[in-house]
N, CA, C and O atoms as a GROMACS GRO file, in nm:
protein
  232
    1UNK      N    1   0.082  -0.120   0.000
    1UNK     CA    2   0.000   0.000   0.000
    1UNK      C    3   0.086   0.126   0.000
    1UNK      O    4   0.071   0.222  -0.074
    2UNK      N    5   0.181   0.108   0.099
    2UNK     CA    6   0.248   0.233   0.063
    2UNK      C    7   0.337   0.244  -0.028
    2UNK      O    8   0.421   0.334  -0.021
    3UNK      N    9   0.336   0.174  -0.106
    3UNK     CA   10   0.452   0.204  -0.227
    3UNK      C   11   0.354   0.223  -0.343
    3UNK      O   12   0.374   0.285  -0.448
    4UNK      N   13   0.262   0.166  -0.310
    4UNK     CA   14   0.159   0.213  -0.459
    4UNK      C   15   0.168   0.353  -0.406
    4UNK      O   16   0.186   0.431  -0.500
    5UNK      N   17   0.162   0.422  -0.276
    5UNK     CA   18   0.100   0.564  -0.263
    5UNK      C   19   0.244   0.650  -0.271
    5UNK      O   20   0.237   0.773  -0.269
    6UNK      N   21   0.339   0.602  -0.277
    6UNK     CA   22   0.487   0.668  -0.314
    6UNK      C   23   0.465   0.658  -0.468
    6UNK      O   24   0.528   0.755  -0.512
    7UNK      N   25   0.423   0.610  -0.547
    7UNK     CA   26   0.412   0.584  -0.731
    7UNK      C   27   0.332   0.707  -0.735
    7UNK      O   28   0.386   0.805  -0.786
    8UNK      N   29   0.223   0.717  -0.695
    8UNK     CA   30   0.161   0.832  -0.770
    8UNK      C   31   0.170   0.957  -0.654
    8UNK      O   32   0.077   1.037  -0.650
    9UNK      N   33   0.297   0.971  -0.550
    9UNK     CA   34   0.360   1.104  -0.542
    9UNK      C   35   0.407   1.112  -0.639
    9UNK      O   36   0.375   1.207  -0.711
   10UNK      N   37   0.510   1.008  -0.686
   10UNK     CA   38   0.591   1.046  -0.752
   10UNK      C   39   0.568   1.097  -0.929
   10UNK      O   40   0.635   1.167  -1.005
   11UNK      N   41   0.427   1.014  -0.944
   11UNK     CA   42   0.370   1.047  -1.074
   11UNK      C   43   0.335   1.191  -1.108
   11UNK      O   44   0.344   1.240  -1.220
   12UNK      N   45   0.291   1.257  -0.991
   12UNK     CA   46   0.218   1.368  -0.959
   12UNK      C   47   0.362   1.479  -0.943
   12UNK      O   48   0.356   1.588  -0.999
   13UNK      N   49   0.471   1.445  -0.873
   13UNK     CA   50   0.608   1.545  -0.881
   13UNK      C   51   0.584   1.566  -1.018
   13UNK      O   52   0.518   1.649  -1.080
   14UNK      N   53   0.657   1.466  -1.052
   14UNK     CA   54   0.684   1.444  -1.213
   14UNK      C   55   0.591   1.527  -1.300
   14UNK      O   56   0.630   1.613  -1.380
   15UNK      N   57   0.438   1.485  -1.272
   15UNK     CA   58   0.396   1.638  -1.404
   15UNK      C   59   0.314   1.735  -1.361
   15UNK      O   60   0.277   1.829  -1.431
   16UNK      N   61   0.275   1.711  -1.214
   16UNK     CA   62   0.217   1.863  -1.195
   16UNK      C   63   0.346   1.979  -1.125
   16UNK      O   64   0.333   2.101  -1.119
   17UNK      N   65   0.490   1.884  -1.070
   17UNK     CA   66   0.577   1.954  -0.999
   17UNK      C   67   0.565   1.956  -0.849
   17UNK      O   68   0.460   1.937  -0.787
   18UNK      N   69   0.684   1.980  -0.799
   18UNK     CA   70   0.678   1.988  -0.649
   18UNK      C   71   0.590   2.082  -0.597
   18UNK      O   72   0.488   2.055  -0.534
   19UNK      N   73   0.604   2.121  -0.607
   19UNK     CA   74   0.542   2.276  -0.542
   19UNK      C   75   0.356   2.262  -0.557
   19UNK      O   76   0.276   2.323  -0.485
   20UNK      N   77   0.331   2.196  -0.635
   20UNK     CA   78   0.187   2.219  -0.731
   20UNK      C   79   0.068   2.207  -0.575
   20UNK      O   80   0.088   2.098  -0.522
   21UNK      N   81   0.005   2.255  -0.531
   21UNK     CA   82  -0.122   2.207  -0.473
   21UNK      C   83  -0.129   2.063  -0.425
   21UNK      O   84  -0.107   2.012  -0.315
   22UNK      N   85  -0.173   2.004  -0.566
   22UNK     CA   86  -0.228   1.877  -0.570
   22UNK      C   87  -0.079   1.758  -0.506
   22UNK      O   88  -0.099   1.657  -0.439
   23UNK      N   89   0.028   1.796  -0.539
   23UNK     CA   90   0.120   1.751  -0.496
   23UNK      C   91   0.158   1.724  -0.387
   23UNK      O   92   0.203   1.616  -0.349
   24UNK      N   93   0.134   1.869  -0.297
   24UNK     CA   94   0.162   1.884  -0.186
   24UNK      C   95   0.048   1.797  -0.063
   24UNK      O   96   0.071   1.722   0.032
   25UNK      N   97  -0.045   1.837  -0.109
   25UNK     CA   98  -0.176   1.734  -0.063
   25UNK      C   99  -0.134   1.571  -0.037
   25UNK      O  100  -0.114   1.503   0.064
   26UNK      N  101  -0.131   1.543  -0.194
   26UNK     CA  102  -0.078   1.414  -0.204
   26UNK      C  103   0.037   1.385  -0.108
   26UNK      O  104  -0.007   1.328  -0.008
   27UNK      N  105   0.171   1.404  -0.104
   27UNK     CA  106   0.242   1.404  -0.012
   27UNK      C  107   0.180   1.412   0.128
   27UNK      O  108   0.173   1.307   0.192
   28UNK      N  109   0.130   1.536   0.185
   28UNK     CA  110   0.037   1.518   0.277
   28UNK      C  111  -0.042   1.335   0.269
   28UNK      O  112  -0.018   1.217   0.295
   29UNK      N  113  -0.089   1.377   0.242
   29UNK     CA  114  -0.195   1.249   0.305
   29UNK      C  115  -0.127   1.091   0.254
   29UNK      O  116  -0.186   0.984   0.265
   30UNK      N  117  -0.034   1.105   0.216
   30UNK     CA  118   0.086   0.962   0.229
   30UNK      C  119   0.159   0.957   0.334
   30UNK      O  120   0.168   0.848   0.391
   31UNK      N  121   0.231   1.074   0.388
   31UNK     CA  122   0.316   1.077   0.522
   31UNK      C  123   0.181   1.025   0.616
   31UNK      O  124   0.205   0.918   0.671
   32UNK      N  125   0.050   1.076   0.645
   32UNK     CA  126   0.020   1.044   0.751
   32UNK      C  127  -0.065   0.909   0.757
   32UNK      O  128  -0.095   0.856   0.864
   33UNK      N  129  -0.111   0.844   0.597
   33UNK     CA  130  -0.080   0.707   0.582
   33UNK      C  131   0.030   0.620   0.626
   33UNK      O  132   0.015   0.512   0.683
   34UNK      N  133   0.144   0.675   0.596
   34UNK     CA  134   0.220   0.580   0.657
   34UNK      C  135   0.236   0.578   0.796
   34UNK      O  136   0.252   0.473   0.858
   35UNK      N  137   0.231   0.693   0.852
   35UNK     CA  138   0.218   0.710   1.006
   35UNK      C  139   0.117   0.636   1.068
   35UNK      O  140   0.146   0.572   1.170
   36UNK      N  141   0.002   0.633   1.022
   36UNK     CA  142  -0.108   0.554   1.052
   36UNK      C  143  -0.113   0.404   1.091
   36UNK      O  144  -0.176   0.336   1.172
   37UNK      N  145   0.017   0.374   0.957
   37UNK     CA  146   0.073   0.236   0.961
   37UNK      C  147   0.142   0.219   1.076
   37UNK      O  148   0.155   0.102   1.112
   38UNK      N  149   0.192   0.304   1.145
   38UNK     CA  150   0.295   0.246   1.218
   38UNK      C  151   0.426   0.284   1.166
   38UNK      O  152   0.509   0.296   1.256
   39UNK      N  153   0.472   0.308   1.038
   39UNK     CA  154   0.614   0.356   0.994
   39UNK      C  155   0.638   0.439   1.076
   39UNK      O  156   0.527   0.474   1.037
   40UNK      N  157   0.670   0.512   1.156
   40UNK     CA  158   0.679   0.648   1.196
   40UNK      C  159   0.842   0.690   1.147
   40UNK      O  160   0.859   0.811   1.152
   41UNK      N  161   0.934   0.631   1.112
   41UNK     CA  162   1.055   0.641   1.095
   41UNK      C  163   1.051   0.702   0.976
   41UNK      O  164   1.144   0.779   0.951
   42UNK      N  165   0.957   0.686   0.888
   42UNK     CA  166   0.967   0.747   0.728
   42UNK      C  167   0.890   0.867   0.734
   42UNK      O  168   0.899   0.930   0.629
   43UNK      N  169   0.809   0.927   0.832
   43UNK     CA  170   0.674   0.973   0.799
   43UNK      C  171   0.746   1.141   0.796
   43UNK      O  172   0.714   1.220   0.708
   44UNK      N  173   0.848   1.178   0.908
   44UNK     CA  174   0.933   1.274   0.933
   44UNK      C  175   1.011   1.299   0.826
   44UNK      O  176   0.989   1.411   0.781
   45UNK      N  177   1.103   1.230   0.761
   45UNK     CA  178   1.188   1.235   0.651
   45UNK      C  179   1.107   1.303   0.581
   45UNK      O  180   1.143   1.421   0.577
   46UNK      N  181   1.012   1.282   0.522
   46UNK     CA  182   0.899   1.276   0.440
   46UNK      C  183   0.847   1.430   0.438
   46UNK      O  184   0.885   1.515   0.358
   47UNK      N  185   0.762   1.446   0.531
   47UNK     CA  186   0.756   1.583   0.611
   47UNK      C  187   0.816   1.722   0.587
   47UNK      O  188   0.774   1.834   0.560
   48UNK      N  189   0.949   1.652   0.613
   48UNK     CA  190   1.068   1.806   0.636
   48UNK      C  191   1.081   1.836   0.447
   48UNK      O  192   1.054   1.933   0.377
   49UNK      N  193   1.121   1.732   0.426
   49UNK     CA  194   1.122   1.766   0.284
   49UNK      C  195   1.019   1.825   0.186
   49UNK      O  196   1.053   1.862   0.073
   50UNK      N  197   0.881   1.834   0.237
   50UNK     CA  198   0.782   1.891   0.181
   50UNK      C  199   0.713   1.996   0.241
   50UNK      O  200   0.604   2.032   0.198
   51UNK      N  201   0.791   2.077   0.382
   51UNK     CA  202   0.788   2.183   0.440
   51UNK      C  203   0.814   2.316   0.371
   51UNK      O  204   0.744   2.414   0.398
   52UNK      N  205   0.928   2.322   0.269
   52UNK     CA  206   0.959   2.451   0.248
   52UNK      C  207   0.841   2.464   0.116
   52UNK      O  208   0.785   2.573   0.110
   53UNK      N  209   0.824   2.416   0.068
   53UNK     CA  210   0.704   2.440  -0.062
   53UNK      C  211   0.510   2.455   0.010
   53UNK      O  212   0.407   2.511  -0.026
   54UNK      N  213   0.548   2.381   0.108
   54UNK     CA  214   0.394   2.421   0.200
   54UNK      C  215   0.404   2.561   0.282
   54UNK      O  216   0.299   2.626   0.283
   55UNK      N  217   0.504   2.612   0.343
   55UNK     CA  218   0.530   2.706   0.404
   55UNK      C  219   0.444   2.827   0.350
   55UNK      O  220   0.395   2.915   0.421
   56UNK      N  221   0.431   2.816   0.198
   56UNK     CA  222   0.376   2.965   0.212
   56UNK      C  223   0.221   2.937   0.177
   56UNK      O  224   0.156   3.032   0.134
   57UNK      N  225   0.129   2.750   0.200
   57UNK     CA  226  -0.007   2.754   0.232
   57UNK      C  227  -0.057   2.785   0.375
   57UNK      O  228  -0.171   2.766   0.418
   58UNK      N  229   0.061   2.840   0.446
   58UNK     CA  230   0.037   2.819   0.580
   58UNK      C  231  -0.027   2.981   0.637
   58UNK      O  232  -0.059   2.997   0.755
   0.00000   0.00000   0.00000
């Protein structure tokens, strides 16, 4: 499950871009899928790296 939901982050980087809305969402709601799971070790990594492009929905 979570690697299908890492494929279409990654589908979604790829052509809407990092930064895009829909991207950022997506990312969103995979980190706290995986958190949900129990990963908690990935969910942070994950996170920080998609902080500076959310920063200015905040």
């Amino acid at each position: 499950m979570a690697a299908l939901g890492l494929a279409g982050l990654a589908v979604r980087t790829r052509v809407l871009g990092p930064e895009h809305p829909d991207t950022l969402t997506t990312r969103f709601h995979w980190v706290r899928a995986i958190g949900e799971m129990g990963h908690y070790a990935e969910a942070p990594t994950t996170l920080i790296r998609s902080s500076p492009a959310m920063s200015w929905r905040a």
